[in-house]
N, C-alpha and C positions, 0 to 999 in steps of 0.2 A: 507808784507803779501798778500797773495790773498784773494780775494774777495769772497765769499757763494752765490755760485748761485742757487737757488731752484729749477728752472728751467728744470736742468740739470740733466742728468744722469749718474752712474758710468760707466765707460768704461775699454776697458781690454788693453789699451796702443797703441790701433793701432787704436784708433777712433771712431772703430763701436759699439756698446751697444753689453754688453754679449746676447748670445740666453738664453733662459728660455726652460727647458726639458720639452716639452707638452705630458703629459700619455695620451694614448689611450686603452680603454678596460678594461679589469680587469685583476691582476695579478693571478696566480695561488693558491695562498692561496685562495684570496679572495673568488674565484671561488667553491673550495674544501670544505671550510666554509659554504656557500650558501648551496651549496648540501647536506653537511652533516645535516643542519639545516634542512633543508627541505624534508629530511629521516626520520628525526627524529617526523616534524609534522604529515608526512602522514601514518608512523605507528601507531601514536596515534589515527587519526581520521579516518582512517579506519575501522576497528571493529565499531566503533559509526555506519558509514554511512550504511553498511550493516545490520547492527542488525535496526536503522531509514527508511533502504527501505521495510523490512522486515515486518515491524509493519505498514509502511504506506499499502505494498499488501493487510493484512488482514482488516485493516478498508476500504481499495477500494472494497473489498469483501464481507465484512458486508454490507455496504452501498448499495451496489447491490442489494442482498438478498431483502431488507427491501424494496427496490423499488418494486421490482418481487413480495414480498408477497402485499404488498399494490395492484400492477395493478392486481393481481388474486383476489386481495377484491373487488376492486372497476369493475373488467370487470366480475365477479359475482351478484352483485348488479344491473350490466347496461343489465344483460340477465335474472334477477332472475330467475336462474339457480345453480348447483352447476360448478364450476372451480377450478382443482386443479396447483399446482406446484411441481412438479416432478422431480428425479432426472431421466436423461438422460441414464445413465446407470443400466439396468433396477437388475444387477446381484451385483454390492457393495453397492448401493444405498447411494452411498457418491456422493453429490451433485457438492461437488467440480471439480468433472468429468464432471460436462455441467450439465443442469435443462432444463425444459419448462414448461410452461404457455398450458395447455388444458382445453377445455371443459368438462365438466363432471368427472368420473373416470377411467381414459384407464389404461391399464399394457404399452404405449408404447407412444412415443411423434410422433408419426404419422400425428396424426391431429394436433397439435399443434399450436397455435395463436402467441405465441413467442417463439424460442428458446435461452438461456442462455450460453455462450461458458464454458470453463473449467478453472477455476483459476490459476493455476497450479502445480508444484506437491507439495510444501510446508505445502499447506495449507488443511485440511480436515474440511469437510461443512454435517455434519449428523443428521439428525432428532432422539433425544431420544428416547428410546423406540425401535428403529431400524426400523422405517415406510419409505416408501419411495418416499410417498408422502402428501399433506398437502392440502384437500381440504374445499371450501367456500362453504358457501350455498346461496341461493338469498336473504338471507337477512345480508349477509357481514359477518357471523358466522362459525367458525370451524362445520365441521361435522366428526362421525366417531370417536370421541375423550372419549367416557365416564363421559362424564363434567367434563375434564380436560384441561389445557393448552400442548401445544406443544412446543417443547425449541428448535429449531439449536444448538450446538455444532461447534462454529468454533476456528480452533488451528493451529498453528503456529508452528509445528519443536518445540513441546512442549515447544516454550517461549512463547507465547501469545493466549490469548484466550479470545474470545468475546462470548456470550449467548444473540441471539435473541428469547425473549420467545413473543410466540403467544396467550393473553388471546384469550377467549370465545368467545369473543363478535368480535373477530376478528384483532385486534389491537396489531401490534408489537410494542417491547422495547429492546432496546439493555443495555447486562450490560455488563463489562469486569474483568477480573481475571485473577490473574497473572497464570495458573498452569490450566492447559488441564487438564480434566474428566479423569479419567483411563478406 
């Protein structure tokens, strides 16, 4: 008999140890697999990501607003004076067109202390009522309202909608709603 060497390895009669087939890369299926899998994800999660950028525009919008109405509260207070916030465009008076930040009540953002660029075109930003602008008085207070509040209207390609309403006394609050004003 012979001996069991452990040691040792099979050989193919000539000495040398068999080679071993080393793969490199991916084969064509694999490849084909991958892709299709990965057609498959990004048609799903497209429509999400879109409709998610869509709804994050209008809350970066709202959140704007609520800024700009507050500095027109509070740079009213610091002149006790009235200051209003205005849409830009003096002829749709949809805000979403660009706003400013003025003193007093002009028909024009002329003199303007800040202006507000343009959201854009998705989104429409309108004062109730159809006013086209929204002024404070020196003591942080809507003026010009009937002792009523004042509401923004902001909408979204009619899937999303936010309501910044402005009490009295000067203080905005944001609600949301699924379904635009008609």
């Amino acid at each position: 008999g012979q001996a069991f060497n452990a040691g040792t390895r099979p050989h193919d009669g000539r000495g040398a140890p068999p080679r071993r087939r080393v793969q490199q890369g991916f084969t064509l299926i694999e490849l084909m697999i991958t892709l299709a899998i990965s057609a498959i994800l990004l048609s799903v999660a497209a429509p999400a990501y879109q409709s998610f950028i869509g709804s994050t525009a209008l809350t970066t919008a709202t959140n704007d607003l609520v800024a700009a109405l507050n500095m027109a509260r509070s740079e009213a207070l610091k002149r006790d004076g009235q200051v209003s916030l205005r849409a830009a465009n003096i002829v749709s008076d949809d805000f979403a067109d660009g706003y400013c930040l003025v003193p007093g009540k002009p028909d024009d953002c002329d003199d303007a202390l800040r202006n507000f660029p343009a959201v854009g075109s998705e989104i429409s930003m309108v004062v109730s009522g159809g006013y086209d602008k929204v002024t404070f008085d020196g003591m942080g207070g809507l003026t010009d309202t009937s002792n009523s509040t004042r509401a923004f209207e902001l909408c979204r390609a009619n899937e999303d909608h936010r309501r910044v309403t402005i009490a009295l006394v000067g203080r905005a609050k944001v609600s949301a709603d699924t379904s635009c004003p008609s």
